[in-house]
MINU-760265 format. One record per residue (C-alpha): y, z, x. Coordinates in steps of 0.001 Angstrom, whole numbers, padded with zeros to 6 digits, always signed. Layout:
BEGIN
YZX...
//
This chain:
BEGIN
+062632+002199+019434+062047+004244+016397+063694+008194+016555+062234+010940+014239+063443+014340+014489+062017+016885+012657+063334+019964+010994+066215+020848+013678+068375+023821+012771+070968+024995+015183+073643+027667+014849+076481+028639+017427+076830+032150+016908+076977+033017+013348+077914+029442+012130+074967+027348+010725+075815+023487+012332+072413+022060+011456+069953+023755+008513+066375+022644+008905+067117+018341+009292+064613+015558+009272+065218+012024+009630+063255+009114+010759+065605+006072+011771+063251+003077+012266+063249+000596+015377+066618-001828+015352+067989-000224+012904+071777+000838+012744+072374+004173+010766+075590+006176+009931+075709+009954+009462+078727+010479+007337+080533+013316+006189+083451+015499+006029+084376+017377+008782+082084+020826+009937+078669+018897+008138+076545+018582+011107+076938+015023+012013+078203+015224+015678+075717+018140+016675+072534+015999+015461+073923+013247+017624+074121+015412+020366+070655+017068+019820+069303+013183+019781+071003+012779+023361+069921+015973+024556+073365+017131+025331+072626+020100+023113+069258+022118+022131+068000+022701+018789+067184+026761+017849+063911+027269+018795+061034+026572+016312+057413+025432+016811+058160+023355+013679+061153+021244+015263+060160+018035+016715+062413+014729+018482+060662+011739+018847+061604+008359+020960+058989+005962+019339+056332+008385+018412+056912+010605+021463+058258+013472+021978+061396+013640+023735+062148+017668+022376+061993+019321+026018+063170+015982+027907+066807+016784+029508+069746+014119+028822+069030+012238+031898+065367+011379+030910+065562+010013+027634+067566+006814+028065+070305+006882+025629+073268+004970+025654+076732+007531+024515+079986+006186+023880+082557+008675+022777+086020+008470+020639+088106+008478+023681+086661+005594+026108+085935+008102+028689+086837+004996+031467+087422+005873+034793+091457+004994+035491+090786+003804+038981+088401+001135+038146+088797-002774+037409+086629-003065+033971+083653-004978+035737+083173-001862+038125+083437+000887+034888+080628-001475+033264+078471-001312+036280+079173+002565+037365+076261+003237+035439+073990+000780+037333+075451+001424+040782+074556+005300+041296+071059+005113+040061+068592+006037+043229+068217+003631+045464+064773+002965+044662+065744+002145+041105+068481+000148+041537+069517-003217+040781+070546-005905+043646+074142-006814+043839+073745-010355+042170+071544-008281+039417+074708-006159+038858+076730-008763+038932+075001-010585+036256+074571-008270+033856+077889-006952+034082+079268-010620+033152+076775-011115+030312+078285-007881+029374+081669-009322+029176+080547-012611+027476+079049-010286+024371+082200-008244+024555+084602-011186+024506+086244-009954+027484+084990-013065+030100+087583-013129+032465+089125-009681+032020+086396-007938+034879+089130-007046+037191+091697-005906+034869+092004-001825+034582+091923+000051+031963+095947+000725+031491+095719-003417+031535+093573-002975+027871+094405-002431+024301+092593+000595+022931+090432-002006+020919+089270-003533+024313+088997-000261+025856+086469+000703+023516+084481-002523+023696+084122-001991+027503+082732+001762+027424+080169+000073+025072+079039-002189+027548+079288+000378+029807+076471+002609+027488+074733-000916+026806+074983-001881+030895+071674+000732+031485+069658-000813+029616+069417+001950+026909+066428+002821+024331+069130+003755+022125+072620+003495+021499+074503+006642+019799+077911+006163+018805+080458+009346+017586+083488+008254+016002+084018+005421+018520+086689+004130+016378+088509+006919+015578+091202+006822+018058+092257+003487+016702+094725+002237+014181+093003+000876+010423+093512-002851+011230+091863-002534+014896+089442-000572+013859+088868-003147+010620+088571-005798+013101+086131-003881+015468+083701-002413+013153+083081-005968+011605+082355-007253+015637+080143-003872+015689+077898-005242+013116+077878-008804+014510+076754-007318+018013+074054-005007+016452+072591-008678+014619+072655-009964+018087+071027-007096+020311+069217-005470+017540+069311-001992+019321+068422+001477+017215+071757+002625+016786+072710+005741+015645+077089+005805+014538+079130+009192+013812+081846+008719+011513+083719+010021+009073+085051+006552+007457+083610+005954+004135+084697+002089+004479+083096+001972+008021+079650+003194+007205+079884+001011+004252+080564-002072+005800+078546-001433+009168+075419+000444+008389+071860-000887+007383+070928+002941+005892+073976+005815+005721+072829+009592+006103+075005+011893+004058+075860+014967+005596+077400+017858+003788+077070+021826+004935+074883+021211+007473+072122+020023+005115+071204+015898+004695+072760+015195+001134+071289+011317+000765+069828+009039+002565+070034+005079+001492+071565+001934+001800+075156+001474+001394+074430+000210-001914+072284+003165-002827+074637+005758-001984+077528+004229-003324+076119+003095-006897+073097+005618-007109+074771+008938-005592+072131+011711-005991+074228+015032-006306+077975+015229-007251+078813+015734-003480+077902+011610-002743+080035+010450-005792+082947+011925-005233+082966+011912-001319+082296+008767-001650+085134+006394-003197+087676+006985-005452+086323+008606-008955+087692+010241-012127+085954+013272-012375+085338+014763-016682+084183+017978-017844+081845+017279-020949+078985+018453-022428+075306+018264-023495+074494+018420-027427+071162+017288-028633+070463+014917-025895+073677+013366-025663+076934+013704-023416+080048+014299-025484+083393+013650-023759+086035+014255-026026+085570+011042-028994+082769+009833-026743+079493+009905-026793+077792+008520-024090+073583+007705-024621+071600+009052-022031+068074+009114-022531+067047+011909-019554+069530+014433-021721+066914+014765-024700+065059+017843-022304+067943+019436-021221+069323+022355-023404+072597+022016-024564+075466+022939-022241+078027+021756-019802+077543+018503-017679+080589+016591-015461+081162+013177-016120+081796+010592-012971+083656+007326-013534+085036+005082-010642+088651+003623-011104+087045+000269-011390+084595+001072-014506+087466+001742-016531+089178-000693-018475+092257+000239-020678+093123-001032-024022+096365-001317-026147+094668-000028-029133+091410+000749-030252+088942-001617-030672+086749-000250-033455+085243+002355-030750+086585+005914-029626+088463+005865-026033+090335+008228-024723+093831+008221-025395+096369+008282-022603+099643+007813-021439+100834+005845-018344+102712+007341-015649+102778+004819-012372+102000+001346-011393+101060+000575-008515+100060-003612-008469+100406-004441-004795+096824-005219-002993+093610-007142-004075+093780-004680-007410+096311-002739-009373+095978+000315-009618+096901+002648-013024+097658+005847-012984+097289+007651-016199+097387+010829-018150+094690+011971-021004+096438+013607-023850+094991+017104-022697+096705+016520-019280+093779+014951-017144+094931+012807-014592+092952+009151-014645+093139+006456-012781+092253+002610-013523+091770-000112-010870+092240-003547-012816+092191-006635-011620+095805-008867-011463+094621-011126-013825+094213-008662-016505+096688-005978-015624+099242-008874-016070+098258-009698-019434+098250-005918-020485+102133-006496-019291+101848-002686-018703+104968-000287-018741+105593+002783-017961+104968+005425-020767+102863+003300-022850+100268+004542-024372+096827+003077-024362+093099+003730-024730+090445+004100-021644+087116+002984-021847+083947+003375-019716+082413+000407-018553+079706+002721-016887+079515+006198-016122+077654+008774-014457+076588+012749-015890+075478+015390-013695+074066+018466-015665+073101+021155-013989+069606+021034-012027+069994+017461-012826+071108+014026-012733+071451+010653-014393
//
């Protein structure tokens, strides 16, 4: 079930939530709309539901599979909605929240009791909660709790299956744990899925395309590895990630930061001016002396080697801060100490000028 919606605005008061949106998610796909807090994110995932109206417009447009859905209330459009906070109902076992949903359709649409009953167990099998149906929710870790107000949204059978924040209320290592079983699930059901969050590591990890959201305007849309390694305005690469951030310039077609000059073909049509130079921690590598090439001098203030990289904190000689994620193998045979002075050097970079980017 493919959605399309098609230039949505929608304002609350004078605040601006949405300016004129489009987006087409395709059928099984899983896509995250990411971005700080205040970009738009949750309101488009409400306007999908149809828990909130877009402004009016004969231009705007929702579409469940290549039909409209724009004037179709909540109720009508088959979505499945979990929220943050589990939203479980305290006085029921866990089989009877998963089948709440099923139980006060009309009569006339309404599954038998053995039809209940069986979907609420294979429920629980593609949870990995088999033999937890008539625990409550107090009996549940917060990770379980979650997993069973998805098959609660999954129990109705849903076209599609919108998610906002769902792991938000949850420590890092639960939701690590969850978010990888998220993916796993979505291989398995292959349900359009639609995922609020404001985790860069989450959409990363989860998503099959991630939707950028910044100001109430779409930023990007791409893969994981698109956004992350192709960002197309300054706003992706440095929400996005770490990144050491350089003010340099544009002079006859090249990009001068301090000693460097960096070869960028696009610059050769731009007039000469100011451009901002974007480096990730782990495109750096540092040096104990020149090696026959300029780099920018530096001066190190912290060391911090604990985790899968260490990570170098240093200071330019005109006081920028930079920092340098090297691997163990090599930061041990730097045999780096504080104060010492060393050279930085791009192993890739990225220049924004303005009205334009590389």
């Amino acid at each position: 079930m493919s959605i399309e919606i098609k230039h949505i605005s929608k304002t609350f008061g004078s605040f601006a939530a949405l300016r004129d949106v489009s987006l087409r998610v395709n059928d099984g796909e899983l896509v995250a709309l990411l971005g700080p807090s205040g970009s738009g994110k949750t309101t488009l995932l409400r306007i999908i539901a149809g828990l909130e109206t877009p402004d009016p417009d004969p231009q705007n447009e929702i579409l469940f599979h290549d039909a409209s859905v724009t004037n179709r209330p909540v109720g009508q459009r088959r979505v499945g909605f979990v929220f943050q906070h589990y939203a479980l109902f305290r006085h029921m076992s866990v089989f009877e929240n998963i089948a709440f949903g099923l139980r006060v359709r009309p009569r006339s649409e309404r599954p038998s009791k053995s039809e209940i009953r069986d979907r609420v167990n294979h429920l629980l099998k593609l949870i990995q909660l088999e033999g937890f149906g008539n625990r409550y929710p107090s009996q549940l870790s917060g990770g379980q709790r979650q997993r069973v107000a998805l098959a609660r949204a999954l129990a109705v059978e849903p076209k599609v299956l919108l998610l906002d924040e769902p792991f938000g209320a949850l420590d890092a290592k639960v939701r690590q744990g969850l978010r990888s079983w998220l993916r796993k699930l979505h291989d398995e059901i292959h349900l359009t899925s639609v995922l609020v969050t404001h985790d860069q590591e989450e959409a990363l990890e989860v998503a099959d395309r991630i939707v950028v959201m910044n100001q109430a305007r779409i930023e990007q849309v791409g893969s994981p590895d698109e956004v992350f390694h192709h960002p197309a305005t300054p706003f992706v690469m440095e929400f996005l990630g770490e990144v050491n951030v350089f003010r340099g310039r544009v002079s006859n077609g090249r990009v001068l930061l301090g000693d460097i000059t960096l070869d960028h073909a696009h610059c050769i049509s731009q007039r000469d001016g100011s451009a901002t130079v974007y480096m990730r921690p782990h495109e750096l590598d540092i040096k104990l002396s020149r090696n026959g090439s300029p780099g920018l001098a530096a001066r190190v203030v912290r060391l911090n080697p604990a985790g899968s990289v260490a990570k170098v904190h240093l200071k330019s000689s005109d006081g920028a801060e930079i920092q340098v994620d090297l691997t163990l193998e090599r930061f041990h045979e730097l045999n780096l100490a504080h104060d010492d002075e060393v050279f930085v050097y791009a192993k890739n970079a990225r220049v924004f000028v303005p009205d334009f980017a590389i």
